[in-house]
N, C-alpha and C positions, 0 to 999 in steps of 0.2 A: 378232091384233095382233103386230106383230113386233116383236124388241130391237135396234136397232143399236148397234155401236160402235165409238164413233170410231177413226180407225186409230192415232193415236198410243198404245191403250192395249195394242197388241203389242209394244211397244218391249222391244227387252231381255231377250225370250226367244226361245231357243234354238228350232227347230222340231225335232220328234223324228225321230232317224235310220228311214230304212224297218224295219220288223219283220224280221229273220228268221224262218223260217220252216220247219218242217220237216213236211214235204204228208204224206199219206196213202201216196202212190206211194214213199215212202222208210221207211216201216216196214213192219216184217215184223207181219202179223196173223194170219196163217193157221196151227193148231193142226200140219198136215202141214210146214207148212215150218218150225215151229220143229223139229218130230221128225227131218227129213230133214237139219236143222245138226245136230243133234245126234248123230246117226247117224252121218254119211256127212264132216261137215268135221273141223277140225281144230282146236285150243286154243291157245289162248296167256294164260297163268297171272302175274298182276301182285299186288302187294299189298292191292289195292283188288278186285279182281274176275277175273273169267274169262272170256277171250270167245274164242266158238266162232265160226268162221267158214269157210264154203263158197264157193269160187267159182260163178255161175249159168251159168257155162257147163255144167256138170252137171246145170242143174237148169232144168225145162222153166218158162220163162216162164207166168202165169197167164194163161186167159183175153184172149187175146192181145195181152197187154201186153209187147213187149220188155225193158222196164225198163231201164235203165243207171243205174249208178253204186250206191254203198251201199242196201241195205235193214237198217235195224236193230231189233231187237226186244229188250226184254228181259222178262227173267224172276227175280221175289222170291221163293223159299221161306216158308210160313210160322215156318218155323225161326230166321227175324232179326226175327220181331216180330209187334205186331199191325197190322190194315190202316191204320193210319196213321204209324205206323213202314215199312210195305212202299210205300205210297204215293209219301212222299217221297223216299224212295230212290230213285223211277220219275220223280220229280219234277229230281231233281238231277242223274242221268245223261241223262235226256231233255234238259234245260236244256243239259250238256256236250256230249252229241252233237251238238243244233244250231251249237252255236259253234265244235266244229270238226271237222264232218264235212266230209272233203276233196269237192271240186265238180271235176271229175264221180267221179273215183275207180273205184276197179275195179268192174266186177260180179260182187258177193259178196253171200250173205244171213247177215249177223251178229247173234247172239244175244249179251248181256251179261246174266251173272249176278252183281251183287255182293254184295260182303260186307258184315257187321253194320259196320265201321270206316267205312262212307260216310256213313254218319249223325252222324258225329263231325270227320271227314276236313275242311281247308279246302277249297272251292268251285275254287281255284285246284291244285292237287296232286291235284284229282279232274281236272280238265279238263287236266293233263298227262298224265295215266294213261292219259285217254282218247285223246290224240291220240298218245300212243307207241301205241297199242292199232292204232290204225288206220294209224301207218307200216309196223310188223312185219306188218297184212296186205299193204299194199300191196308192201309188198318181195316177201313168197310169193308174192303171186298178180299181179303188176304183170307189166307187159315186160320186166323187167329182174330178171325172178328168177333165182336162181342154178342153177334147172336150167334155164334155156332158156342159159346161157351155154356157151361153146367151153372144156373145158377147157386152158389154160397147158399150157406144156410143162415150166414151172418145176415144176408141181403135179401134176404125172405120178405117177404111181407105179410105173411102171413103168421099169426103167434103162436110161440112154442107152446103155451100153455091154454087152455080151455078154460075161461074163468064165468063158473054157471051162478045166476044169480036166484037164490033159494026163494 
């Protein structure tokens, strides 16, 4: 037996926006690729956390998966608590990540470790931390990083003029 209902009795509610969504193919799972960020990339040190980050041009795609754009992973020490303290911390940056990992963004494999203060931290100054986290890579490892540019002549170091002493 079925329910029907009338259609007047959807009046006046909102329908929910799609999910975001943050797939499989955008986190980092693999024990060697958290070792090989950590290894081989490079940090960047905020109030809230630390996040290592590689670009994958370095780093041979799985199982032949090209992959583009962010992989993120992180990682809790038992050092900030117990598994439901480390949980939600996995909970809150997972939550930040999704909301503003840039689409499509470099291909890098990033690792975030935070601190015990994210468990106390507003929702919103966490998801800021996170999204400067993910400019300052994109600046290093984008197109427009500052070693792929020409240096200026203003920015020389070396002088315009040759001053010989007689």
């Amino acid at each position: 037996m079925t329910v029907s209902v009338p259609e007047g009795s959807n009046e006046g509610i909102e329908p929910r926006p799609p999910k975001a969504v943050f797939p499989r193919g955008s986190r980092l799972l693999r024990h060697a690729d958290f070792e090989r960020v950590y290894k081989q990339g490079r940090r960047h040190f905020s109030a809230l956390m630390t996040v290592f980050y590689l670009e994958r041009t370095r780093v041979q795609p799985a199982k032949g998966k090209a992959g583009c754009g962010l992989r993120v992973g992180f990682t809790v020490g038992r050092a900030l608590g117990g598994a439901v303290q480390r949980n939600r911390m996995k909970r809150r940056l997972r939550e930040a990540v999704r909301l503003t990992r840039p689409r499509p963004g470099p291909g890098a494999d990033v690792v975030i470790n935070p601190k015990k203060v994210v468990l106390t931290t507003g929702f919103d100054l966490l998801m800021n931390e996170v999204r400067q986290a993910f400019v300052v890579i994109e600046k290093k490892l984008g197109t427009g990083s500052l070693a792929s540019k020409p240096q200026d002549e203003k920015d020389s170091k070396s002088p315009k003029h040759k001053v010989e002493n007689p």
